[in-house]
N, C-alpha and C positions, 0 to 999 in steps of 0.2 A: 210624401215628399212635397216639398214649398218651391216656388221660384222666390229670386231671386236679384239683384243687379251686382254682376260681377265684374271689378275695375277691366278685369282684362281681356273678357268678351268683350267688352262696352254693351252690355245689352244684357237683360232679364232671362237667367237662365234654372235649368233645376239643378237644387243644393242637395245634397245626402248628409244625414247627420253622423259621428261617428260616435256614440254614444259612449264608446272604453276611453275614447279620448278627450270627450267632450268637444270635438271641432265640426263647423260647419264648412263643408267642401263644395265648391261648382264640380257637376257633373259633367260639364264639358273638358276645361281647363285641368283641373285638378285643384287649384287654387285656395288655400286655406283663408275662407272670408272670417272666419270666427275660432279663436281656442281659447281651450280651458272654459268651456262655458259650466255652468253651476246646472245639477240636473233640477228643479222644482217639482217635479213628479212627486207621488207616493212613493214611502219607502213600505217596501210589499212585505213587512215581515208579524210574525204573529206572536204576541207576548202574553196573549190568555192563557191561565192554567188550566184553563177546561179541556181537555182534548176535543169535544165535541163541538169547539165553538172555530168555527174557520174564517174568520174576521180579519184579514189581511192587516188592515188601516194600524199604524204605530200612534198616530196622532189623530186629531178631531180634522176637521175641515179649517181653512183658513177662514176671516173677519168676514165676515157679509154684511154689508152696509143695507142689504136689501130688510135684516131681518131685526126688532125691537133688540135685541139682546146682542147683533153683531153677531148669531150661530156660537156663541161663547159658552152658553147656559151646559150644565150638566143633566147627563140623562142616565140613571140608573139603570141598568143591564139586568138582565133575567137571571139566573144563576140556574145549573142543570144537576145541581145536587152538594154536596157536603154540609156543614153547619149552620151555615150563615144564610140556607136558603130561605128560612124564614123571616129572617130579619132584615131580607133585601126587597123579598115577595111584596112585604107589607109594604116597605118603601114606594117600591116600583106602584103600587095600587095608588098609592095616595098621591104620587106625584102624576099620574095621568088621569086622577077626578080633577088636580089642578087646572084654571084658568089658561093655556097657552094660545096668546093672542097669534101666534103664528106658525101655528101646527098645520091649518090649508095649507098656508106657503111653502111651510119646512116639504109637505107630501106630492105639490105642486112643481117643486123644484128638484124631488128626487125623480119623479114620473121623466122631465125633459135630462135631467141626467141621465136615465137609462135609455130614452130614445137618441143622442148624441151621442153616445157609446156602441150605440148600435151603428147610426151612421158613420162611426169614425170622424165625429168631429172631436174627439177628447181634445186635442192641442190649438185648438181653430176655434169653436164656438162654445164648447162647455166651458173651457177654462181661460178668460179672456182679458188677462190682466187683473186677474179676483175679483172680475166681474163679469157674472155670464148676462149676455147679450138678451138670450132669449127670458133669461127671469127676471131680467128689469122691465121687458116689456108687458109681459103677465103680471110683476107690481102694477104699473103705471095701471093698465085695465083693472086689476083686482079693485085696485085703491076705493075706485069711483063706485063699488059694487053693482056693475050692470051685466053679471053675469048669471046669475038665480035664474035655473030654468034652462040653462045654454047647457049642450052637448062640452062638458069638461073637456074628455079627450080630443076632442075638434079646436078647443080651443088651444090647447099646449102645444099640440101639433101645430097649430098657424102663429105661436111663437115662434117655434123652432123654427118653420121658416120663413118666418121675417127676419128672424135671425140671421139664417145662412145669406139671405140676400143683402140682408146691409154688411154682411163682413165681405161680401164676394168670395162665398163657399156656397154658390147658389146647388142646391139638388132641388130634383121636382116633386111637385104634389106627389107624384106614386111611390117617390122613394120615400117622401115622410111618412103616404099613408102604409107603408109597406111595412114600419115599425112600431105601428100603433094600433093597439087593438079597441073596439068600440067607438070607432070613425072612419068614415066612407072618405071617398077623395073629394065628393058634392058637399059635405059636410065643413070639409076643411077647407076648400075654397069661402064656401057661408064664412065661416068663421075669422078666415084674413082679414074676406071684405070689412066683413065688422070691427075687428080690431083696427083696422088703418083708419076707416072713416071715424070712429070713436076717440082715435088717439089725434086726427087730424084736427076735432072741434076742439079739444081741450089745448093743441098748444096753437092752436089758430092762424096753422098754416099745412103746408101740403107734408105729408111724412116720405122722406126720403128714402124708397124701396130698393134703389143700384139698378143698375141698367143689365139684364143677362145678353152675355154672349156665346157662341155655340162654344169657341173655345174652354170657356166655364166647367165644358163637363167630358170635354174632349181627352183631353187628357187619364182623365178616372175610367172611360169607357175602354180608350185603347188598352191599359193596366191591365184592366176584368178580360180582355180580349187575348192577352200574350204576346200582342204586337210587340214586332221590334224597335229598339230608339230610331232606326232611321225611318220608317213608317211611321211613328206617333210625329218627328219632326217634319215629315211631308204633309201631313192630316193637319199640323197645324198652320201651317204656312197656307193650303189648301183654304181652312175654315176665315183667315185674314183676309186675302185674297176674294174668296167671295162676299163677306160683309164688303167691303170696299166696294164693289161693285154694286152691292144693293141688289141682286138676284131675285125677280120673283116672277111667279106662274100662275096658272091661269086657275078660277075657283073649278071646285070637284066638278060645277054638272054642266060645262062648258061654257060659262060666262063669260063677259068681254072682260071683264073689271078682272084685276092686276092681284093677286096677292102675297104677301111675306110669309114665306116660309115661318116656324120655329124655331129656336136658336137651336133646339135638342131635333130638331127633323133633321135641320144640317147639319150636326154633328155626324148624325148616325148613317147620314146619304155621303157625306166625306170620307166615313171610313168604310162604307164598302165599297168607294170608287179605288181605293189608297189599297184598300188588300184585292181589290180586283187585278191591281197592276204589278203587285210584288209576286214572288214567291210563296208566298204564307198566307192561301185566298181563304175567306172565311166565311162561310155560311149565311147567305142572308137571315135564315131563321137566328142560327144565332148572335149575330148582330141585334137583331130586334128583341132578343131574350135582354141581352145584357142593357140595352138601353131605355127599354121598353117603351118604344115606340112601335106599331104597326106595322106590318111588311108593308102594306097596302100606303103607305105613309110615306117610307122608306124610299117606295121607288117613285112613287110624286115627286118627291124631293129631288131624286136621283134626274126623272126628267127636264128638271124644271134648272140643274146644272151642266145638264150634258151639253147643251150647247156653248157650253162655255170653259168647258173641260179644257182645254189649250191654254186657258188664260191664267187658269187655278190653279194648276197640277204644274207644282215646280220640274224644270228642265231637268234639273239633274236626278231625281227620282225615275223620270219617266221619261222613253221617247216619241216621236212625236206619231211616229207608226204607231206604237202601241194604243194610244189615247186616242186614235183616230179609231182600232180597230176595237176598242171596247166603247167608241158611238156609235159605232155601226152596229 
């Protein structure tokens, strides 16, 4: 699910898509913002006569500007038996002794398509207007080839999420590294750093990363959690509310000096104050599974807005008894 701006909320709300109808709907209102939309997805059907061959795809991939040929080129298919298998064999041999000046690319850009499938960015960062985000950034670095020698998978990983951060689809290091095998989360950090300052000297200015906010991941977390709409809309109001305020605490080993929370620590300390005070109380363990962040984190966080709880925690969610007797 997307937000949205709906005329008659007045305000940015969540849409549901109706996909037999093709209509985009507000989830509050009911409001049809969008009909008859055109689906552009694959169509999932299988026209191989091999039975052996389970290859969904009807058509090739759409034009990629990123790649020599525009991804148009033909690529001869394996064949699993009948007549012709030798006559395709031999093909298939001679055209991968061939020259393909963007076969890294073509294997580059299949590697961040199966991690963006994995995080559920199909409709958000893999497919971005026939242009995915995260492999024009991996062009842009390839180009200059300063990559020989650099951890690969660290590198496509800190595409993907530079990706997700300039689309504001931010997930964290742990969620990227959690979909990529053969890179640590120190790794892919290394590897941001490097691509931002590398792509910062070539265009000779600062690279535009997106600002993360808790509410960023608020949303995704309440989902994975079961909460209900009127809890996920308290947790967000909550996460506003305290950005607004600038909320911060005191360092781990009891320093004077002031500091900011994470935008993912408050998320995760909002929603276990928000199922503290519903019906539906949820586990701080698993809270911290789903968001993965640290108990030990968790309730820092937790500290560091308890005093402020009355400010945060809209009225009509909670009452003022209650929020009093979960600071106590």
């Amino acid at each position: 699910m997307e937000d949205s701006y709906c005329p008659d909320c007045k305000r940015l709300t969540e849409i549901v898509f109706d996909h037999s109808a093709g209509d985009t709907i507000c989830s509050e209102c009911g409001l049809i913002l969008e009909a008859h939309s055109v689906d552009e997805t694959s169509e999932w059907r299988t026209f191989s006569n091999e039975s052996s061959d389970h290859d969904p795809n009807r058509v090739g991939g759409p034009l990629n500007p990123l790649l020599a040929d525009g991804g148009l080129s033909t690529t001869i298919s394996k064949t699993s038996g009948g007549s012709n298998e030798l006559f395709s064999g031999s093909l298939g041999k001679w055209q991968s002794r061939g020259a393909n000046p963007d076969r890294n690319l073509i294997q580059a850009f299949k590697s961040i398509s199966i991690m963006a499938d994995r995080l559920g960015l199909v409709t958000t960062i893999k497919f971005s207007h026939s242009q995915d985000r995260a492999n024009e950034i991996y062009k842009k670095v390839e180009d200059q080839k300063p990559l020989k020698g650099r951890n690969q998978d660290a590198i496509l990983a800190a595409c993907l999420y530079i990706a997700c951060r300039q689309e504001n689809k931010a997930r964290t290091v742990k969620e990227i590294c959690s979909v990529v095998t053969g890179a640590t989360k120190k790794e892919i950090g290394r590897a941001k750093e490097f691509i931002v300052k590398h792509l910062e000297v070539e265009m000779g200015q600062s690279m535009e990363m997106g600002t993360i906010h808790a509410a960023d991941y608020l949303r995704r977390f309440c989902s994975n959690l079961g909460m209900t709409n009127q809890a996920v809309k308290a947790a967000h109001e909550a996460v506003q509310k305290s950005e607004e305020l600038d909320i911060r605490g005191r360092g781990n080993k009891g320093e004077r000096c002031y500091i900011r929370r994470s935008p993912i620590s408050i998320a995760a300390a909002v929603i276990y104050i928000i199922t503290q005070l519903s019906d539906d109380k949820k586990p701080l363990k698993d809270i911290s599974v789903v968001t993965q962040v640290a108990e030990g984190t968790i309730k820092n966080a937790y500290k560091d807005l308890s005093p402020h709880l009355s400010q945060i925690i809209p009225s009509w969610f909670a009452k003022e008894e209650d929020i009093k007797n979960l600071h106590s």
